[in-house]
C-alpha positions in Angstrom: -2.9 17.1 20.8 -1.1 16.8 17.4 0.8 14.3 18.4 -1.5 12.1 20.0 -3.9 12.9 17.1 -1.3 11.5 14.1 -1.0 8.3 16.3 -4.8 8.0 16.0 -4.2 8.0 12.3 -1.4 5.5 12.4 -3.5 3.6 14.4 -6.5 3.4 11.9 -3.8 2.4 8.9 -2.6 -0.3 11.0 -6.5 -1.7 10.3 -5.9 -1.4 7.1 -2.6 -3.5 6.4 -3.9 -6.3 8.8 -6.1 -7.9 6.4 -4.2 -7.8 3.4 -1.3 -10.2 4.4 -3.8 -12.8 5.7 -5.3 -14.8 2.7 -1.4 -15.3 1.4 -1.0 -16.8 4.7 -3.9 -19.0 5.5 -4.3 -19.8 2.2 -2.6 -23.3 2.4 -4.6 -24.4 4.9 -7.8 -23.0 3.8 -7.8 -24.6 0.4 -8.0 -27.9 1.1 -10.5 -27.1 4.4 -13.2 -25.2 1.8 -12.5 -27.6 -1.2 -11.1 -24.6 -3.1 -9.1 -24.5 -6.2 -5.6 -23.2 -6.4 -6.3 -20.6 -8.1 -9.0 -19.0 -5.9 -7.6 -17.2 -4.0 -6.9 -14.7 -6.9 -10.7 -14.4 -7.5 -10.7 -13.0 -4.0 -8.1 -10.7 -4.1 -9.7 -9.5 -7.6 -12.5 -8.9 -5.7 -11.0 -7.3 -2.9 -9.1 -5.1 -4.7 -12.5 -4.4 -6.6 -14.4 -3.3 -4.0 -11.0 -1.1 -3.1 -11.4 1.1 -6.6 -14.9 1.8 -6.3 -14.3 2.9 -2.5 -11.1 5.1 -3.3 -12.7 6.9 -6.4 -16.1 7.6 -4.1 -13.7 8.7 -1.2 -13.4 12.5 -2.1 -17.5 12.9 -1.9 -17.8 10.7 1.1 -14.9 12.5 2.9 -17.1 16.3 2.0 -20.4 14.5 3.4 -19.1 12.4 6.6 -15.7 13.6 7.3 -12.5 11.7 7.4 -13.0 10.8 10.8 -16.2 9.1 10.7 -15.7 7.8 7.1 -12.5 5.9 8.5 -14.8 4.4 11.6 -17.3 3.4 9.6 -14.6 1.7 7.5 -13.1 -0.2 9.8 -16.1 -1.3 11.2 -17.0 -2.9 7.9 -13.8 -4.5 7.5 -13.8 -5.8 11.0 -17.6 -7.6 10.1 -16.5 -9.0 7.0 -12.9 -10.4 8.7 -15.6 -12.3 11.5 -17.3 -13.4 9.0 -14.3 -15.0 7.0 -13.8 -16.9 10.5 -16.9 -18.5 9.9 -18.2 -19.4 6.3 -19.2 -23.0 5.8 -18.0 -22.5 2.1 -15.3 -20.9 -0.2 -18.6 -19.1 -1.9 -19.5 -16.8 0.9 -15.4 -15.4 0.7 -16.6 -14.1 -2.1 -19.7 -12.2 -0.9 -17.5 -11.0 2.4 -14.4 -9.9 0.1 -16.9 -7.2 -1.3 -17.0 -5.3 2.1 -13.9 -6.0 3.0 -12.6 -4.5 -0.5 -14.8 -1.4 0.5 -13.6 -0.8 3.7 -10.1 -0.5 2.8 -10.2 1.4 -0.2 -12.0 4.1 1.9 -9.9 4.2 4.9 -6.7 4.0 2.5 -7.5 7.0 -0.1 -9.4 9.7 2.8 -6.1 8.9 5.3 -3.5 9.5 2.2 -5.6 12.6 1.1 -5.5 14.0 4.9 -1.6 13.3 5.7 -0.4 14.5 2.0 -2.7 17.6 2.9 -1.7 18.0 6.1 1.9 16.6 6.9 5.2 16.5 5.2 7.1 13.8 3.5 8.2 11.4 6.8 4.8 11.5 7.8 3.5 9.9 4.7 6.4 7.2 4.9 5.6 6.6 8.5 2.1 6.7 7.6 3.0 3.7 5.3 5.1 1.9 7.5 2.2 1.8 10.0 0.3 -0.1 7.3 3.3 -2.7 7.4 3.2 -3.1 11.2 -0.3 -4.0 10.6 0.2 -6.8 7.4 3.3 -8.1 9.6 0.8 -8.5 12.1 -2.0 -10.6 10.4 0.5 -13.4 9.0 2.1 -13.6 12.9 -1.5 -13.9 14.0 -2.1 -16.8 11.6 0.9 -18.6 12.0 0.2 -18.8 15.7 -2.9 -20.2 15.4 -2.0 -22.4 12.5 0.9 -24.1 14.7 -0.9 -23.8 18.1 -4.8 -24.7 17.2 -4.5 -25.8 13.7 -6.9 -23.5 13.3 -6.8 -20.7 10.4 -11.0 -19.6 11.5 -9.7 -18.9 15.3 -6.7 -16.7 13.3 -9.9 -14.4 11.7 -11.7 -14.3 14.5 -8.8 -13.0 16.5 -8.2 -10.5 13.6 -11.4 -9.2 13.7 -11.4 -8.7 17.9 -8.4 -6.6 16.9 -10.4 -4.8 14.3 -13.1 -3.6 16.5 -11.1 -2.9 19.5 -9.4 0.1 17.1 -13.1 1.2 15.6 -13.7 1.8 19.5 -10.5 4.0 19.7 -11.8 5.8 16.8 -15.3 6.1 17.9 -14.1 7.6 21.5 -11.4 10.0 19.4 -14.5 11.1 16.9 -14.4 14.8 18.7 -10.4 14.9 17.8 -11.1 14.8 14.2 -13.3 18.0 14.2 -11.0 20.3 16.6 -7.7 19.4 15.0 -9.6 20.6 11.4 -10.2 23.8 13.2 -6.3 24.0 14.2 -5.1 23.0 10.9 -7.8 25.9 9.2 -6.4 28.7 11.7 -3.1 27.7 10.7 -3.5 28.0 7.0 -4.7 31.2 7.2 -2.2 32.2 9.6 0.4 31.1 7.0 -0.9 32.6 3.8 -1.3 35.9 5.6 2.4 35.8 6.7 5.3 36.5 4.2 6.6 33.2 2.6 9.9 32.8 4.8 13.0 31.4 3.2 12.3 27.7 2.8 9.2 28.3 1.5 10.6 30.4 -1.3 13.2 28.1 -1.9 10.7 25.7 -2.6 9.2 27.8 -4.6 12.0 28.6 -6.8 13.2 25.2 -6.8 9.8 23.2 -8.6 8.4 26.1 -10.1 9.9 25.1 -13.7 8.5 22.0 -13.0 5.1 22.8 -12.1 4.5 25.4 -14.6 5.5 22.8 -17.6 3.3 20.5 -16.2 0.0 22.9 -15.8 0.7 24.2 -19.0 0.2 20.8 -20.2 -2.7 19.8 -18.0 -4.4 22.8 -19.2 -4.3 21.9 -22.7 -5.2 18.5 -23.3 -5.7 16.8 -19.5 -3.6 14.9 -16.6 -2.9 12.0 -18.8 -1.4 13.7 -21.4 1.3 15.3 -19.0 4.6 14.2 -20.0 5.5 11.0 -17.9 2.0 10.6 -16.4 1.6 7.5 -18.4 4.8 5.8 -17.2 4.2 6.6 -13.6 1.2 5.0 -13.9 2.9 2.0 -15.2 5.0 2.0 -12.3 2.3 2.2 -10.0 0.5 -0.6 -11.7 3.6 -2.8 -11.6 4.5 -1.8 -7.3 1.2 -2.8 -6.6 0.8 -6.0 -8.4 3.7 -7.2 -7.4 3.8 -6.7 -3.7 0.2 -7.8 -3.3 1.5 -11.0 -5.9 4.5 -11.6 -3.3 2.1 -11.0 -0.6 -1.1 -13.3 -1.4 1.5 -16.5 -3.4 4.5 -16.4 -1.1 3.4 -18.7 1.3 1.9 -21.2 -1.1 5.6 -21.1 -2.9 7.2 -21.8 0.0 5.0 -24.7 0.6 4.6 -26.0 -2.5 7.9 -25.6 -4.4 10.5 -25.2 -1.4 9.1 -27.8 1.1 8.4 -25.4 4.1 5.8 -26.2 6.7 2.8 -24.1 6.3 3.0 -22.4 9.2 6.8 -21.4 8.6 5.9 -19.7 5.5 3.5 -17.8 7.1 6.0 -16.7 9.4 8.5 -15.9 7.0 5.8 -13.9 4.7 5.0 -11.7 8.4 9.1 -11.3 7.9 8.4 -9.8 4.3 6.0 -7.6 5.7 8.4 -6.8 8.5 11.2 -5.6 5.7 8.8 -3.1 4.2 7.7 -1.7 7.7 11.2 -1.6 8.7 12.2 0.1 5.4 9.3 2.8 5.6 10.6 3.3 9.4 13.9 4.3 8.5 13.3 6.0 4.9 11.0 8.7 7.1 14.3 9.7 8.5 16.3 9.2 5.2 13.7 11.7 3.5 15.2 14.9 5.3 18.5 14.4 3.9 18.4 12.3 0.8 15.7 12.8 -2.6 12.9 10.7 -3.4 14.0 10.1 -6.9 17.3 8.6 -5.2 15.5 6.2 -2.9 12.8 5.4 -5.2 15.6 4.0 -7.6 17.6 2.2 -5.0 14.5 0.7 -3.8 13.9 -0.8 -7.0 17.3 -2.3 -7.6 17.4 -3.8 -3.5 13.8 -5.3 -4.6 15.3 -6.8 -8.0 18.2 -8.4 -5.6 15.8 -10.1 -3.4 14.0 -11.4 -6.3 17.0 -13.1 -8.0 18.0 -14.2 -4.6 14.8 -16.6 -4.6 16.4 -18.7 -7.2 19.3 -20.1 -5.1 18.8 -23.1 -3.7 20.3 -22.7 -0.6 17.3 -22.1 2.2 18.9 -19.1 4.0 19.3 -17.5 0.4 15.7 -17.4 -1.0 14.4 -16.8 2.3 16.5 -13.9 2.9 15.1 -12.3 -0.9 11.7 -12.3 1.0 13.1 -9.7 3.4 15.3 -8.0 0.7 11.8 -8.0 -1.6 10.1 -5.9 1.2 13.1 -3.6 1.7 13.0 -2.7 -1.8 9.5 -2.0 -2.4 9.5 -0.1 0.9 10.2 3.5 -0.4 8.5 3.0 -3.5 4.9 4.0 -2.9 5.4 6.9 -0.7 7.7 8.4 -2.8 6.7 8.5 -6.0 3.1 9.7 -4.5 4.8 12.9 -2.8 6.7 13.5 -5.9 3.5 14.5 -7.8 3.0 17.9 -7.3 6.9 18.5 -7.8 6.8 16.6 -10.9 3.3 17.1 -12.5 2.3 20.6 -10.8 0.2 21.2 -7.8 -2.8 21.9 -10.1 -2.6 18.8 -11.6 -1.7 16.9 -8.2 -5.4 16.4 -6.5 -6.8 14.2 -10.0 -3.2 12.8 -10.8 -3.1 11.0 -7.1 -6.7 9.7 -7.4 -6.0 8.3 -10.9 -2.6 6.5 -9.5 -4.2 5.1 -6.3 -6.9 3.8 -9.2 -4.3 2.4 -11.4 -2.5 0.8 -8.3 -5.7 -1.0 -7.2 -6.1 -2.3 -10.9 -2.6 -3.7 -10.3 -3.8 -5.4 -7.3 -6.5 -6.3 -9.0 -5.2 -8.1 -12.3 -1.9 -9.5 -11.3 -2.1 -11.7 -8.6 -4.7 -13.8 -10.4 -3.2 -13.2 -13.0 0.3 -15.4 -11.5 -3.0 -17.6 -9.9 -3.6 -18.5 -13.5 -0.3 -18.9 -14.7 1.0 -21.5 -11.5 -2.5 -23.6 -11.9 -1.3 -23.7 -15.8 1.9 -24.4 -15.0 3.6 -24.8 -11.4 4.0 -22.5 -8.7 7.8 -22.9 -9.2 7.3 -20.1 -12.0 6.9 -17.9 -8.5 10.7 -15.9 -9.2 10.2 -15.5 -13.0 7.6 -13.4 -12.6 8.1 -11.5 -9.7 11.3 -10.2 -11.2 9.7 -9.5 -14.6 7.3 -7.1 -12.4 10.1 -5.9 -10.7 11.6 -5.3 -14.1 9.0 -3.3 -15.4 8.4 -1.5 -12.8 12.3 -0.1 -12.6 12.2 0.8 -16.3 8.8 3.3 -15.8 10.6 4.5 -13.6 13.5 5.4 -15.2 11.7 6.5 -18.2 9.7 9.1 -16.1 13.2 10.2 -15.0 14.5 10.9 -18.2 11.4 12.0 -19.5 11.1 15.1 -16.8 15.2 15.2 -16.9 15.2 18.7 -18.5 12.5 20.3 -16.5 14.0 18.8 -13.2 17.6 19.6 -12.6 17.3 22.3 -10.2 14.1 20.5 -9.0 14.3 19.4 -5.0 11.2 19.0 -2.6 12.3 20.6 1.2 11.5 17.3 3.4 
């Protein structure tokens, strides 16, 4: 039952990364279809991402009064509505109005399935949980390329998004009873646990983060989660990961077509592949997690990402296409890791707030940066694509690194058992 229960869950965040990679993809084709400006398109993710916040910072009351379970059908119910009704508007106006529940849908399903696996399942299950959302935003730009090339047709590439969308609501709503009976199993097993002696690995654990976590509460107690030592620069870097995979995401295609002469549907193809590289990465970095540290693969991530990005200034076709991929690779360990590494680096006290104000602070990036490159390309041209992915990419590597040498001290006998 546990088993077939966590591909339930998988299943429910592939819902969730669907819709995010198809705007970037469409996008050249729907511009000139709605008579929409260039720039657009970042208004929508703003609002999107919006409507993502003020669903994640509701989540932990709605998940006490419905229930993950039915909070996560109801969300992709909504998401699945709005995605039909993208297949449909007459005008670029009403993306606006159906971005809203979109937004909502996602943030909801996103934050109550991140609180349930970190609650309930080790680090390769968060990773895997991730890379689940990437087979879902590989999907959506595959979907639309193949109804781009084949009907011309970006609407027909919504509609078919949105068929998908309901069809896994209905597994959900037939897997409702699930929900409550694994809770039950989890509960017995908690209390079977803490009524056991704590068995080797456990204590090792313990021993292990305990400097860690008692620096950190001491510091929580006093003067709040923000004023923990490094909390500000991991929230930089969750800004920065966000903003710029959801920047590569949304602009890709429209760089490719606009700046590199590939055909529209190509690009989408080829932005499905960046997807692919951070699905793939997550795949394999669940296995990687039981041998090798977070910190390790956080910080290789970061340089593999930078790589990519500097690879999308070559002129050669195989070169810049291939940083796409590299991009994704990069940014695949990223996320996951540094959200598992709160309670060893910030305390378990402080871990519950902490990972609601970083999801928060990683929406914002989604929110503010892609329209924020929207601006800067309808300013100047979309060639200035590389420049400022890197710079993100940049920024993001030193918060990193300064939230490494900031906990340094504190941290050298510090390990997490995955």
């Amino acid at each position: 039952m546990a088993t077939i229960f966590l591909i339930i869950i998988y299943l429910a965040f592939i819902s969730l990364g669907i819709p995010d990679s198809l705007l970037g993809s469409a996008w050249p084709v729907m511009r000139p279809d709605l008579g929409a400006t260039f720039g657009f398109a970042g208004v929508l993710s703003m609002v999107v991402a919006g409507g993502t916040i003020v669903s994640s910072l509701a989540c932990g009351s709605l998940v006490r009064r419905m229930g993950t379970g039915r909070l996560t059908l109801v969300s992709c119910c909504l998401t699945a509505a709005a995605l039909l009704g993208f297949s449909v508007v007459p005008s670029s106006i009403w993306l606006i109005l159906l971005a809203i529940p979109l937004g909502l849908g996602a943030g909801a399903i996103d934050a109550a399935l991140n609180h349930y696996v970190a609650e309930n399942y080790k680090a390769h299950h968060m990773n895997w949980l991730h890379c689940f959302w990437g087979v879902g935003a590989t999907m959506g730009p595959i979907i639309m390329s193949y109804y781009i090339a084949e009907h011309n047709s970006w609407r027909n590439g919504y509609t078919a998004v949105s068929i998908i969308q309901f069809s896994l609501a209905f597994v959900l709503l037939i897997t409702l009873p699930l929900w409550k009976r694994v809770a039950k199993l989890r509960e017995a097993e908690r209390l079977s646990s803490e009524s056991s002696p704590q068995g080797d690995e456990g204590a090792q654990e313990s021993s292990e983060t305990a400097q860690a976590m008692s620096a950190a509460a001491a510091g929580s107690s006093k003067s709040g989660v923000l004023q923990i030592r490094g909390v500000k620069q991991t929230l930089i870097a969750f800004f920065f990961y966000c903003g710029v995979e959801s920047t590569v995401g949304l602009w890709g295609a429209s760089y490719l077509v606009g700046a590199r002469d590939v055909t529209a549907e190509s690009a989408a193809g080829w932005i499905s592949l960046y997807y692919g590289g951070i699905t793939a990465g997550r795949l394999i970095t669940g296995f990687i997690t039981m041998k090798i540290h977070n910190r390790v693969l956080i910080r290789c991530g970061q340089i593999i990402a930078i790589a990519g990005g500097l690879l999308l200034f070559l002129p050669l076709q195989q070169l810049f296409l291939a940083g796409l991929i590299l991009i994704g690779l990069g940014l695949a360990p990223i996320y996951p890791g540094l959200l598992h590494e709160t309670p060893a680096r910030f305390g378990r006290e402080s871990a519950a707030k902490l990972i609601g104000y970083q999801m928060a602070t990683a929406y914002t990036g989604i929110t503010l940066l892609p329209p924020l490159f929207g601006f800067i390309a309808s300013q100047t041209n979309i060639k200035v694509f590389p420049f400022i992915v890197v710079a993100f990419l940049f920024v993001m590597l030193l918060s990193a690194e300064k939230v490494n040498s900031l906990l340094k001290p504190s941290q050298k006998s510090s390990s997490i058992s995955h």
